[in-house]
C-alpha positions in Angstrom: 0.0 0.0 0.0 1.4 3.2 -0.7 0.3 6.7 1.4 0.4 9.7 -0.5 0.4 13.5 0.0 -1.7 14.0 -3.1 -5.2 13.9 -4.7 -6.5 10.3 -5.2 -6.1 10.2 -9.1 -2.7 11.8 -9.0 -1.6 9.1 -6.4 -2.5 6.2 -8.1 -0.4 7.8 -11.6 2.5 8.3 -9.6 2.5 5.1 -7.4 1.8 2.9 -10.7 4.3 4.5 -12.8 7.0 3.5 -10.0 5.7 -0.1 -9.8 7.9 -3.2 -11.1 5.8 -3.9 -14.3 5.4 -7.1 -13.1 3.6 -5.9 -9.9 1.2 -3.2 -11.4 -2.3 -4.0 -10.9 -1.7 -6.9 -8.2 -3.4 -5.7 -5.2 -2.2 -2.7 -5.0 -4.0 0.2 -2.9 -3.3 4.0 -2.3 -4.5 6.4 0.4 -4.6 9.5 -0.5 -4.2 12.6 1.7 -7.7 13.7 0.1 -9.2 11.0 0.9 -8.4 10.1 4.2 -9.1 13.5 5.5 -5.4 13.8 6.9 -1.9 13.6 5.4 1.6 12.2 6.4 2.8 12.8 9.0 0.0 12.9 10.5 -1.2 9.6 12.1 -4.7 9.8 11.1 -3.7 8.7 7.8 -1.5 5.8 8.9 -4.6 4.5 10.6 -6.5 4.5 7.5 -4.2 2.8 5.6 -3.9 0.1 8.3 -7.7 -0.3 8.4 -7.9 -0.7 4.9 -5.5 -3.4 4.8 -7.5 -4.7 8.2 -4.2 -4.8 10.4 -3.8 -2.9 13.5 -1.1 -0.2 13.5 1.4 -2.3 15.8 1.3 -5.3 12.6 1.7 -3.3 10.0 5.2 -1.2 9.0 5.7 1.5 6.4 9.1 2.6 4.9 9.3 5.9 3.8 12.3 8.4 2.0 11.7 11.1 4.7 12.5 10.8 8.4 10.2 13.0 9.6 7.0 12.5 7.2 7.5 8.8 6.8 9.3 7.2 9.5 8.6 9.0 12.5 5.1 9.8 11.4 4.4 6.2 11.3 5.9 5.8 14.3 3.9 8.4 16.1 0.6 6.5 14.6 1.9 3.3 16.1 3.4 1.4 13.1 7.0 0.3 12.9 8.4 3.5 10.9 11.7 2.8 8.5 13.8 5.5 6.7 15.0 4.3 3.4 18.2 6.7 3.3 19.8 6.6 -0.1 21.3 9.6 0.3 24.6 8.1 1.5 24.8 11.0 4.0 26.0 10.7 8.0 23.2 8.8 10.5 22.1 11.2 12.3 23.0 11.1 16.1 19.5 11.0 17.8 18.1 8.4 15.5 15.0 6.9 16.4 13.7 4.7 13.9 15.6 1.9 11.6 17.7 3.3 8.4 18.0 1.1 5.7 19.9 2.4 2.4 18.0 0.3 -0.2 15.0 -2.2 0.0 17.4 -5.2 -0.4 18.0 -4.7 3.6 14.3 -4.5 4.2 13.8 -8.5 4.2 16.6 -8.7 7.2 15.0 -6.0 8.9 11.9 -7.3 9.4 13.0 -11.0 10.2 14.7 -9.4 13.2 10.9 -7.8 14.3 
């Protein structure tokens, strides 16, 4: 499932044109900020995207390219939130949340939760 900042039929364009082509079309969902009513990081959103996939917030875990609207705003919401870094660029000290710098580590990751 994929959260975006965006209108609904924007989201869904930009979340299928960065799909595997393989993967396009195969139960894939998007929650849009103007549909939920909310948007990152705020954890009304989260929550929506949980209930649509009908987990609770503490099963479910959402990897996102920016610390502060992805990871920790998923962590705020009660899901386990994951920076995907690719930016190469120091960890910062106070680090809260789990930095991975490419989805190959993400496997690993969440056989250790």
């Amino acid at each position: 499932m994929a959260i975006r900042n965006s209108a609904a039929e924007a989201a869904s364009t930009a979340v299928a044109n960065r799909l595997h082509p393989r993967s396009r079309g195969a139960g894939r969902r998007v929650v849009a900020s103007s549909e939920a009513g909310s948007a990152k990081p705020d954890a009304g959103i989260f929550r929506t995207a949980c209930a649509g996939l009908g987990v609770l917030p503490d099963e479910a875990a959402y990897v996102g390219d920016r610390l502060v609207t992805d990871a920790q705003g998923a962590v705020a919401a009660g899901l386990a939130g994951i920076w995907l870094d690719r930016s190469g660029g120091p960890v910062p000290e106070d680090l809260a949340v789990p930095r991975i710098t490419t989805l190959e580590a993400l496997p690993r990751l969440l056989g250790e939760r």
